[in-house]
LOTOR-579529 format. One record per atom (N, C-alpha, C): residue in one letter; y negated, z, x. Coordinates in steps of 0.02 Angstrom, whole numbers, padded with zeros to 5 digits, always signed. Layout:
AYZX/...
***
This chain:
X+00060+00000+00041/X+00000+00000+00000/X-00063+00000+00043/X-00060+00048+00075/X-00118+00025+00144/X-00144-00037+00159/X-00123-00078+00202/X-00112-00135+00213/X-00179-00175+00190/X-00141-00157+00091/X-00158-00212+00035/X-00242-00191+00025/X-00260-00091+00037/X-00312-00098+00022/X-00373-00103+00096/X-00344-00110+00163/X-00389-00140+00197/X-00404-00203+00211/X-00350-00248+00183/X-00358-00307+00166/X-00416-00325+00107/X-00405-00295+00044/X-00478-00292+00008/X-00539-00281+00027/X-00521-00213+00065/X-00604-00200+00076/X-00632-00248+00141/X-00603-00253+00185/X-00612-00330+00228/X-00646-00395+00182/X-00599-00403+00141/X-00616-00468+00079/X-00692-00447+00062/X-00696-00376+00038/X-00769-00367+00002/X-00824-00375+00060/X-00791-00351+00113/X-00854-00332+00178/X-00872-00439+00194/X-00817-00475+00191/X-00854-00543+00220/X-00873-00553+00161/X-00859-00546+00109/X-00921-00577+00038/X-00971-00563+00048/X-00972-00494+00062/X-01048-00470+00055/X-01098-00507+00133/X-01056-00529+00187/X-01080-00531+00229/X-01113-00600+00217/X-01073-00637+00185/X-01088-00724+00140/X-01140-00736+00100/X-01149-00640+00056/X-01192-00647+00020/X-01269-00649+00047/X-01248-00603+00106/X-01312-00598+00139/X-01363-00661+00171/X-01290-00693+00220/X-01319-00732+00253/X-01355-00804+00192/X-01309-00801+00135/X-01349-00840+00092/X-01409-00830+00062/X-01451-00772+00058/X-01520-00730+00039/X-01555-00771+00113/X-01528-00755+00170/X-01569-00766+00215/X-01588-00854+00250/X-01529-00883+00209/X-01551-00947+00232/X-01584-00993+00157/X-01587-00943+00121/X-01607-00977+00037/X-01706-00954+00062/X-01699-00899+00087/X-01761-00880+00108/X-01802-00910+00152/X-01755-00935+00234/X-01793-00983+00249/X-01793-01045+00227/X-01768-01082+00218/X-01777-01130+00179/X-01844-01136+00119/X-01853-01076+00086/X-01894-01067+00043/X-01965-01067+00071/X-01969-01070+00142/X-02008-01044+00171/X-02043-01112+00212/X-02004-01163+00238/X-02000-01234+00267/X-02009-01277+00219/X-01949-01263+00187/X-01962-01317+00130/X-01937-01293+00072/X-02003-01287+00029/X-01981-01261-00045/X-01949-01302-00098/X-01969-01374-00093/X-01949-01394-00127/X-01872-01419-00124/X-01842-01401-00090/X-01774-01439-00060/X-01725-01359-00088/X-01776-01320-00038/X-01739-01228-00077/X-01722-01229-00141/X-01775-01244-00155/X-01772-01208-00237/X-01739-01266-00268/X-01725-01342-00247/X-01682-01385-00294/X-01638-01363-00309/X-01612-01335-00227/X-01529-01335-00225/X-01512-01267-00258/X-01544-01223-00257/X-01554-01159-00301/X-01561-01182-00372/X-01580-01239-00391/X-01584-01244-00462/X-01513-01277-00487/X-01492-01324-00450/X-01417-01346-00466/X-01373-01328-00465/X-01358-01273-00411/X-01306-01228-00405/X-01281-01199-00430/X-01372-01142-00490/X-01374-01120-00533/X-01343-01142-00591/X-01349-01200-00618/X-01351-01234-00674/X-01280-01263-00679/X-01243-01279-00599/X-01155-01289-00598/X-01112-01244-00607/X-01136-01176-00582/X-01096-01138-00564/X-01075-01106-00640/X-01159-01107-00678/X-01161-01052-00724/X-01117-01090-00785/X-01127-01161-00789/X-01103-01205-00840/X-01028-01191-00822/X-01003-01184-00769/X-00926-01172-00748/X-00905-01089-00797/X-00965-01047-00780/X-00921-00990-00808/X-00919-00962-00849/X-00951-01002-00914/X-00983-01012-00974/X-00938-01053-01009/X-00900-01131-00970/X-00835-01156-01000/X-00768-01108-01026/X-00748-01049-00965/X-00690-01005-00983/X-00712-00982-01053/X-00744-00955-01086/X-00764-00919-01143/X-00782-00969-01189/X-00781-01016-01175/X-00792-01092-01227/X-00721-01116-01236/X-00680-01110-01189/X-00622-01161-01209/X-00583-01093-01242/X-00588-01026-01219/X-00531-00972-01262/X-00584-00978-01332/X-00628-00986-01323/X-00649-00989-01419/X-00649-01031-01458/X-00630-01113-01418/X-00609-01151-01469/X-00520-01131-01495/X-00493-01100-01433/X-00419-01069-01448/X-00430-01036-01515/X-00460-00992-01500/X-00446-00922-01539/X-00476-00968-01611/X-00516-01012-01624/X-00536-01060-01686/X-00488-01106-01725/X-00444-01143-01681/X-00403-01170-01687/X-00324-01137-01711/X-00350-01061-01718/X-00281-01034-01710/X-00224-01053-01678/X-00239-01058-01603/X-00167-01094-01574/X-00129-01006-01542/X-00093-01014-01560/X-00045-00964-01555/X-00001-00966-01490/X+00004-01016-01477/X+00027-01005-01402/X-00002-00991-01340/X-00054-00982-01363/X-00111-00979-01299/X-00131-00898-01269/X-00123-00869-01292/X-00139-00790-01282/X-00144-00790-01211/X-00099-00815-01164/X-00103-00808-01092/X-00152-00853-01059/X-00152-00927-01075/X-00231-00953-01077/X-00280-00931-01095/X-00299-00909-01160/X-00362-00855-01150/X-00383-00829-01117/X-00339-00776-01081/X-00349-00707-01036/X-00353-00763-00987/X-00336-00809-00960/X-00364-00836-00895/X-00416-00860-00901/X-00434-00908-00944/X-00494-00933-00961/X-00545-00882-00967/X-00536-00830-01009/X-00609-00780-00992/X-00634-00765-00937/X-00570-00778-00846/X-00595-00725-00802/X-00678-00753-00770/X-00659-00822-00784/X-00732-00863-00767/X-00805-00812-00795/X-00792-00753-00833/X-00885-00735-00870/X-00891-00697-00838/X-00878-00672-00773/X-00887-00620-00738/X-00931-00637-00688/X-00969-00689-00688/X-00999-00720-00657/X-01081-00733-00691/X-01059-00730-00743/X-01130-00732-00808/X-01180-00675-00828/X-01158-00620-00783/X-01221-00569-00763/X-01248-00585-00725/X-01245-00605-00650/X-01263-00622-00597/X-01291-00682-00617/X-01271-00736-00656/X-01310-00805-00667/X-01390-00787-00702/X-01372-00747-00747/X-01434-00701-00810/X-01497-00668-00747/X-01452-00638-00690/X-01505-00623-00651/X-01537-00681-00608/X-01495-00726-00603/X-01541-00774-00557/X-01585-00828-00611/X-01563-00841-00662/X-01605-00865-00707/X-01668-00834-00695/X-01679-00769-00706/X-01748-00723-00683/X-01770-00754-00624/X-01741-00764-00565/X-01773-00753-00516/X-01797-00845-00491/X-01760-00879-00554/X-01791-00959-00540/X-01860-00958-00581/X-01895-00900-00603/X-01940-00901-00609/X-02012-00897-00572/X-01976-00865-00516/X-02024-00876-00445/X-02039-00940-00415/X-01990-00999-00449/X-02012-01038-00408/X-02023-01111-00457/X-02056-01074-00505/X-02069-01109-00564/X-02139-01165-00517/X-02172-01148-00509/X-02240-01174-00449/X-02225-01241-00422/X-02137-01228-00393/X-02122-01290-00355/X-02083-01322-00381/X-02042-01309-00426/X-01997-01333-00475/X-02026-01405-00548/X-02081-01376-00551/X-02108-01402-00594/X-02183-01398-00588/X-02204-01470-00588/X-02280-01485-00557/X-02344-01466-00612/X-02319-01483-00676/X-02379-01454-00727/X-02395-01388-00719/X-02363-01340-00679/X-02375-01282-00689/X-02433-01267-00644/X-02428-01276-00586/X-02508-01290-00550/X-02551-01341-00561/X-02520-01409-00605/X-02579-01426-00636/X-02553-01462-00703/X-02606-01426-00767/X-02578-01414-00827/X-02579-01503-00840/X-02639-01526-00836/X-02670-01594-00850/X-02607-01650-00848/X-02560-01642-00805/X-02499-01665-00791/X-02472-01672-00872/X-02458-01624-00900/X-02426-01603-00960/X-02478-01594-01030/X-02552-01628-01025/X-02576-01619-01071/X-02550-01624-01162/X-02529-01672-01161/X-02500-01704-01228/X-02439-01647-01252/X-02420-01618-01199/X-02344-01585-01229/X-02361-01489-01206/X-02409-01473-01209/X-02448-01410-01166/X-02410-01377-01233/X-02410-01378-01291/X-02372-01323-01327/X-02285-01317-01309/X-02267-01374-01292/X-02193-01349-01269/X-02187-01346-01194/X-02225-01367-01141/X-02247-01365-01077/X-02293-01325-01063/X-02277-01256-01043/X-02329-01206-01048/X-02284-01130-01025/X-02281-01113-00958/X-02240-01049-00921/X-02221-01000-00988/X-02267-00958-01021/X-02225-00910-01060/X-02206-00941-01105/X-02208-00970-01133/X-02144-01031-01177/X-02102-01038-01158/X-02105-01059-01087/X-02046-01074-01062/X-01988-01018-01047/X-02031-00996-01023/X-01977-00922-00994/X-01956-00884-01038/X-01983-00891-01089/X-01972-00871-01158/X-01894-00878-01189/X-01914-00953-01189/X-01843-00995-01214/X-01774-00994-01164/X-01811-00988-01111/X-01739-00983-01071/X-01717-00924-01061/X-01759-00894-01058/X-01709-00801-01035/X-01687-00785-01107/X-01711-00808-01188/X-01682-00764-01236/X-01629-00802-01259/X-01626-00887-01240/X-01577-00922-01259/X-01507-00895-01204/X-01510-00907-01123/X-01462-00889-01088/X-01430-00797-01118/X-01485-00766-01120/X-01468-00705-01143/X-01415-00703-01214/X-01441-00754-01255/X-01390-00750-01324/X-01320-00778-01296/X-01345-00831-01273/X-01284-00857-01255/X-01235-00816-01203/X-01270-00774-01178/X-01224-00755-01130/X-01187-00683-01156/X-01254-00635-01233/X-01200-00592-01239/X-01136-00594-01290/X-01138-00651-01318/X-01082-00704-01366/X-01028-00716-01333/X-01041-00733-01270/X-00965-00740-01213/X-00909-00697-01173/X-00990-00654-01181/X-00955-00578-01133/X-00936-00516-01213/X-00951-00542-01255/X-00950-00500-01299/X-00886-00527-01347/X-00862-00584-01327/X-00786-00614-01374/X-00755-00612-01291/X-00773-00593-01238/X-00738-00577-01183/X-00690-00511-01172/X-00737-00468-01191/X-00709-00397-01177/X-00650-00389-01272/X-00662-00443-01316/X-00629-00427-01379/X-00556-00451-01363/X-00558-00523-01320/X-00488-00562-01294/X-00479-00515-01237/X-00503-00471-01210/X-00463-00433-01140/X-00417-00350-01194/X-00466-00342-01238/X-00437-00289-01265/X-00378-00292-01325/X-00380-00354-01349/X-00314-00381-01373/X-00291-00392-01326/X-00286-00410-01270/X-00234-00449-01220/X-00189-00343-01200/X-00252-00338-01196/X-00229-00218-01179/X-00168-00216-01252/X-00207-00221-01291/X-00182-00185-01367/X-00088-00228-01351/X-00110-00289-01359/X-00042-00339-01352/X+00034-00323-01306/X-00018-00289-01254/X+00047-00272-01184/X+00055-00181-01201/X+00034-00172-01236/X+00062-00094-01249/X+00115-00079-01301/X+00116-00144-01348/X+00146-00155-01409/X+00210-00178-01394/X+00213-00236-01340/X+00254-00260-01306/X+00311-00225-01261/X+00253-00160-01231/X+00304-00122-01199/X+00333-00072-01248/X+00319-00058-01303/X+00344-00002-01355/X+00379-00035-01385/X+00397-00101-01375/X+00465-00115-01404/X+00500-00132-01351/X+00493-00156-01281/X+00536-00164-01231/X+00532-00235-01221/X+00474-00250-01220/X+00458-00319-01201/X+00389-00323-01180/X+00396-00365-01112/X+00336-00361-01062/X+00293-00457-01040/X+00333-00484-01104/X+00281-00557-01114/X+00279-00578-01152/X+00237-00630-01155/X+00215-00659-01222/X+00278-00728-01236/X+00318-00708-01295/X+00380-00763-01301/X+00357-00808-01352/X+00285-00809-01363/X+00248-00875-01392/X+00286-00861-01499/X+00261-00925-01500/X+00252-00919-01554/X+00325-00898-01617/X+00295-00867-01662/X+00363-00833-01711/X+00424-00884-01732/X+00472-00893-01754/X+00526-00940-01788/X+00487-00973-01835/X+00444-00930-01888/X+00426-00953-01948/X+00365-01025-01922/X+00325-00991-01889/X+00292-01049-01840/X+00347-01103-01818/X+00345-01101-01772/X+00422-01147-01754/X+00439-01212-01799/X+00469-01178-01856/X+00502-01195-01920/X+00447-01258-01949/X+00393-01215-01962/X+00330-01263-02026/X+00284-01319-01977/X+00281-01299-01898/X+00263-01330-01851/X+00318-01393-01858/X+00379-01403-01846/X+00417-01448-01841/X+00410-01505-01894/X+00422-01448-01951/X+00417-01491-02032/X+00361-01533-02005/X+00294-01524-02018/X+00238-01554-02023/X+00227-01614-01971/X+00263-01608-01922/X+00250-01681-01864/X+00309-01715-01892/X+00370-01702-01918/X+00386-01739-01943/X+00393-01775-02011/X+00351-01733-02045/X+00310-01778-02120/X+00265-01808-02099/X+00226-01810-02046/X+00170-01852-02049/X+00177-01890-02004/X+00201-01881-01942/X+00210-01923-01874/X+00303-01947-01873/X+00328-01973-01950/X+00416-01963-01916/X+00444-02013-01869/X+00404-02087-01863/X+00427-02124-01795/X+00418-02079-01728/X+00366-02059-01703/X+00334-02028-01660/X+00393-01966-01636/X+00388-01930-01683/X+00423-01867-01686/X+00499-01878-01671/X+00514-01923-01715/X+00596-01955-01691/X+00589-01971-01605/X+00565-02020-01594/X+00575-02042-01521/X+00542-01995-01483/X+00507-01965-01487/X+00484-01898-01418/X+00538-01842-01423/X+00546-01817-01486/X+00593-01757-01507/X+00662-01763-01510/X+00692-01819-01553/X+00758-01841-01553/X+00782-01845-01621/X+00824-01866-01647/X+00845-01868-01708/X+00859-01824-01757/X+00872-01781-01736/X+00925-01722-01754/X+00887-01688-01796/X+00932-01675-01852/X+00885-01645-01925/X+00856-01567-01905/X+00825-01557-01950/X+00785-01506-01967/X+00820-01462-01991/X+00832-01426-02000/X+00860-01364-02035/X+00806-01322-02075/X+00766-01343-02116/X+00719-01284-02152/X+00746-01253-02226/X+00830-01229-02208/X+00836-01202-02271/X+00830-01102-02245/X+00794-01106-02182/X+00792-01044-02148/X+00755-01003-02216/X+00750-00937-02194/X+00729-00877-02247/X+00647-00897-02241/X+00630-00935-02162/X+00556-00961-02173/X+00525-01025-02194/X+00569-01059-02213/X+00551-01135-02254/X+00492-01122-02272/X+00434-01177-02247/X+00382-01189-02255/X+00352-01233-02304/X+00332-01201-02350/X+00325-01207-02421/X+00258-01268-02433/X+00213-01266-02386/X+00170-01326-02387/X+00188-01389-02360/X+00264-01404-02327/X+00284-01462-02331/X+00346-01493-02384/X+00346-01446-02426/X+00391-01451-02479/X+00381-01524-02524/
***
C-alpha cells in the first residue's frame, strides 16, 4: 500500500509543478505578447471546457432516453465535470483580458450599431450567469448519477451481487418483440431466425 500512496503524492507534486510552470509562462507571454496569450487562453478554455461539459450531456441524453443498459456509461461519462469548477473560475479570469481579446472594448465606436449587446457589463453578465447555469445543471445531475451509482452498489452487495447484469428478462423479452415487428428482415439477418418465445410470464403487451 505504501508504494501506491507515494506514487500519488509524486503524481500530485508534478501536476502541481505543471500547474505552476503553466501560470508562469501564460504570464509571460501575457506580458510579450498579449494577444497570442490570451488567444491561446481563450481556446483552450473554450476546448477543454466544451470537453467536460460533453460527459454530463451524453449521461443525460442516457438517463432521457431511458437506456437501461448504460448505468456504467454514465458513471464514466460524468467523471469529465470535475473539471467545470476550475473552467467557471477561469471564465472569471478571461475577463482580464477582455482589453485584448476584443477591440470595441478600448474603442466603443468599433461597435457603435450593436453597443446594447456589445458593451463589458452585458457581457460579463451573460457569460458568467449563463456558464454558471449551465454548469450547476451538470454538476448537480452529476452528484444525482454518482449517488445512484452509491445507492445501486450497496443494493447489489445486499443481495450478493457486485455488477451491473444490464437489463431485466422482461426488458429483454418486449425489446426483442419490437425490432422484430418493425425491423423483421433486418432483425432476421443480424439476429437469426429463431423464434421468439413471448409466451414468458413477461409477454409484452404493446406488441400484441
Amino acid at each position: 500500500m505504501t508504494p501506491a500512496v507515494e506514487t500519488s503524492r509524486g503524481g500530485r507534486t508534478l501536476l502541481i509543478l505543471l500547474l505552476l510552470l503553466g501560470i508562469a509562462a501564460f504570464l509571460y507571454g501575457a506580458a510579450v505578447h498579449p494577444l497570442r496569450a490570451w488567444g491561446t487562453y481563450l481556446v483552450n478554455l473554450l476546448f477543454f471546457s466544451s470537453l467536460a461539459i460533453t460527459g454530463p450531456a451524453i449521461a443525460g441524453m442516457l438517463e432521457l432516453t431511458e437506456a437501461r443498459w448504460s448505468p456504467t456509461i454514465k458513471r464514466i461519462a460524468v467523471t469529465t465535470a470535475g473539471f467545470l469548477p476550475f473552467s467557471l473560475l477561469l471564465f472569471i479570469g478571461l475577463f482580464f483580458g477582455r482589453a485584448v481579446l476584443y477591440p470595441w472594448v478600448s474603442h466603443p465606436e468599433l461597435a457603435a450599431k450593436k453597443a446594447d449587446w456589445l458593451n463589458v457589463p452585458f457581457m460579463a453578465a451573460r457569460i458568467l450567469l449563463g456558464v454558471f447555469f449551465l454548469y450547476w445543471v451538470a454538476l448537480t445531475f452529476t452528484r444525482a448519477v454518482l449517488a445512484e451509482a452509491k445507492g445501486g452498489k450497496a443494493a447489489g452487495s445486499a443481495r450478493g451481487v457486485g455488477l451491473d447484469v444490464g437489463p431485466a428478462p422482461e426488458t429483454l423479452a418486449c425489446g426483442h418483440a419490437r425490432c422484430h415487428r418493425f425491423f423483421p428482415d433486418f432483425f432476421a439477418g443480424a439476429v437469426g431466425a429463431a423464434p421468439l418465445n413471448i409466451s414468458a410470464p413477461w409477454k409484452c403487451a404493446s406488441v400484441r
